[in-house]
N, C-alpha and C positions, 0 to 999 in steps of 0.2 A: 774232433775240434775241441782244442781248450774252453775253457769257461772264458778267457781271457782276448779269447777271439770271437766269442759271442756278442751280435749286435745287443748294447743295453736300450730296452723299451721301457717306457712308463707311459702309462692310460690313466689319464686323470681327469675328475669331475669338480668343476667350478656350481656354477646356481643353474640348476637343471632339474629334469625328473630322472635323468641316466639311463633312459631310454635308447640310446645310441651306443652306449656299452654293452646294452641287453642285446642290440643287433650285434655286436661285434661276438659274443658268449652264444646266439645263433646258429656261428657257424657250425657248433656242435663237434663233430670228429677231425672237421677241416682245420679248426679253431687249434688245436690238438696236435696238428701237424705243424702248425705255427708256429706253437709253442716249442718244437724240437728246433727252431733255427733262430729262437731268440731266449733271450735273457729276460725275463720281465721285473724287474725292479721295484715299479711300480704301480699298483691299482687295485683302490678301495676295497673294489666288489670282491675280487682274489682274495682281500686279507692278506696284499703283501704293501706294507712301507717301509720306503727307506729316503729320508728326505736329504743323504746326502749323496755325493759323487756324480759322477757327469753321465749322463742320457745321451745315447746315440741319435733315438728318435723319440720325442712327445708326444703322444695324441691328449687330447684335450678336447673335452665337450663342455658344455654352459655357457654360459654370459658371464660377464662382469659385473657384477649391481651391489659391490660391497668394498669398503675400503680391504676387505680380507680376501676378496675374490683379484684385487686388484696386487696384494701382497705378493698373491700364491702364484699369482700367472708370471709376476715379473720374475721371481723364485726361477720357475720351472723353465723359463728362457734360458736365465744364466747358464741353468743345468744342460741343456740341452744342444746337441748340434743341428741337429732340425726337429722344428714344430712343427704340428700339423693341426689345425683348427678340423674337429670332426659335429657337423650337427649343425643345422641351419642357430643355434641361441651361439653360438661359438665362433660363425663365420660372417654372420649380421645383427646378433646381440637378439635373435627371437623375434619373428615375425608374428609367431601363433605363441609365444606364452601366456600363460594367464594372467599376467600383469597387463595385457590389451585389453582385457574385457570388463564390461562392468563387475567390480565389487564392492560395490557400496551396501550390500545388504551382507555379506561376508565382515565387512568391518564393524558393522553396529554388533557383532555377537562376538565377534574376534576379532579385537583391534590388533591390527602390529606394531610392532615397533618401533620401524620404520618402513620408508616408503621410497626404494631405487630404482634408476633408472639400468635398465637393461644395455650393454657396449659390446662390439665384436672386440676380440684379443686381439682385432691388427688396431684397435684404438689406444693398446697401451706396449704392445712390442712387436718385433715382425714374428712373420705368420708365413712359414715356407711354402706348404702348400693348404687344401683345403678339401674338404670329403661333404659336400652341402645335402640338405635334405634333412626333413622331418618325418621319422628319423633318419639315417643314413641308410644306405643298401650295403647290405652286410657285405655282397660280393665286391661292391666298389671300395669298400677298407681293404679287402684282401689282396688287390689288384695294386692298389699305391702303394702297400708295406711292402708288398713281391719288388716292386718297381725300385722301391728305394733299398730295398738290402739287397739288387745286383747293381745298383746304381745306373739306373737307365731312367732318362725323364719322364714322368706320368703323362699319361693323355687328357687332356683336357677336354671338354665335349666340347662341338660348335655347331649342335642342332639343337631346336626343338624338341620339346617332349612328342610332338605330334608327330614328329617322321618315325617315330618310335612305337606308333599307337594301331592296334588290330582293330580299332574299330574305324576303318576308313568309310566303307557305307552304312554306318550308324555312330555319326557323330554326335558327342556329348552336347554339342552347343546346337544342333540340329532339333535335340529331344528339348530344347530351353535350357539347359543347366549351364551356368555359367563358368565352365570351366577354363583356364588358362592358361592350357598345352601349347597352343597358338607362340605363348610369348617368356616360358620357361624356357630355361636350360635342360638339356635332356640328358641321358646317362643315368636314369632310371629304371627304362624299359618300359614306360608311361605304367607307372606302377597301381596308379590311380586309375586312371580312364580304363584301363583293362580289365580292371573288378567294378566296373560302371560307376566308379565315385568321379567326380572333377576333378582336375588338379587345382589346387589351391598354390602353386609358385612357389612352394618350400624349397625349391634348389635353384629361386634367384630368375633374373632376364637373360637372356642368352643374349649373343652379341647381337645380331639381327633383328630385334626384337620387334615391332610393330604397333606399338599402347595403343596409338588412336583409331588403326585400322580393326583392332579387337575391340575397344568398347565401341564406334561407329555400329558393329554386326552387333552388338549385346541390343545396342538401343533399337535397332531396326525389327529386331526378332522379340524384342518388351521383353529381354533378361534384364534383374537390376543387377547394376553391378556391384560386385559383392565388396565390402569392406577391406578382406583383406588384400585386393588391387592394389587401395590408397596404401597399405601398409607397403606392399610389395616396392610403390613405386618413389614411399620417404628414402627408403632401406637404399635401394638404387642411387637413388640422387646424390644420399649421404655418401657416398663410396668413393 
């Protein structure tokens, strides 16, 4: 195959920790194999840029939270024939970044600069498809780039993380933890519940979802409900 008929990819990182690129650099030998059926153009970690000519496919992780972040993304659209928002800060502008948390004792020793608000990239151009999760599942990148360089449409989940969960008779909300299998989007592999962590919502409400019927059981069993709900359920609204 020509170089000429090689799909052009570029992976790019907006305001994140690039934790979802580390998943993607994961796949290790798989990764490798990837790499013989594309063109990669561009991405930081690589050590490859080239900020001009036109992109087959984008991937993109981070949020938006800079008039520069806002520059690059609109950039990488024109470039690009399909975007792909990879990373829960990328597809709902960061649920769990550390701009949620208190830092008021970070700023009396290290002030910033300034001070942004975190946006999904469908807040400033379209967003083809989307790979959600904190961080992403490396195998679910693999699965949409296959999908879209034979041009066949992606799957979209329309479960719960909990039909997806080995702990069906030692449920995490059983032990009191507040977990939120119940009311995610699945296409994980309940990657959390399965190493006895909770899920925390990083891949979003699924369509079906149930809020009051899960905090109802939080309250009845004296789980508190945890913070990031409220975050889970701005994110949603906003959408």
């Amino acid at each position: 195959m020509s170089l000429r008929n090689i799909p052009k990819v570029g992976i790019f990182s907006l305001s994140s920790c690039e934790g979802c690129i580390v998943e993607i650099l994961a796949l290790e030998e798989e990764f490798l194999d990837i790499l013989s059926m594309i063109h990669v153009s561009d991405c930081r970690v690589l050590g490859i840029k080239d900020e001009d000519g036109e992109i087959d496919v984008a991937f993109v992780e981070g949020a938006v939270m800079s008039p520069w972040d806002e520059a690059k993304i609109k950039k990488i659209r024109e470039r690009s024939k399909i975007l792909v928002a990879i990373g829960d800060c990328a597809v709902s502008g960061g649920r769990y970044m550390f701009r949620d948390f208190g830092l008021e004792e970070i700023d009396k020793k290290l002030p910033r600069m300034g001070k942004y608000k975190a946006h999904p990239l469908s807040k400033y151009v379209k967003v083809d498809y989307c790979v959600p999760g904190c961080p992403i599942i490396k195998e679910e990148f693999k699965r949409l780039l296959k999908d879209i360089l034979i041009k066949r449409k992606p799957l979209i989940p329309h479960n719960d993380v909990c039909s997806e969960c080995p702990r069906y008779y030692n449920c995490l909300i059983d032990e009191g933890k507040p977990c939120l299998g119940p009311i995610t989007m699945g296409g994980c592999g309940a990657y959390c519940p399965s190493r006895s962590r909770e899920c925390v919502g990083c891949r979003g409400l699924y369509e079906d979802a149930n809020v009051k019927a899960l905090i109802e059981v939080f309250r009845k069993k004296g789980i508190r409900i945890p913070t990031h709900l409220v975050k889970l359920l701005e994110v949603s609204q906003s959408e």
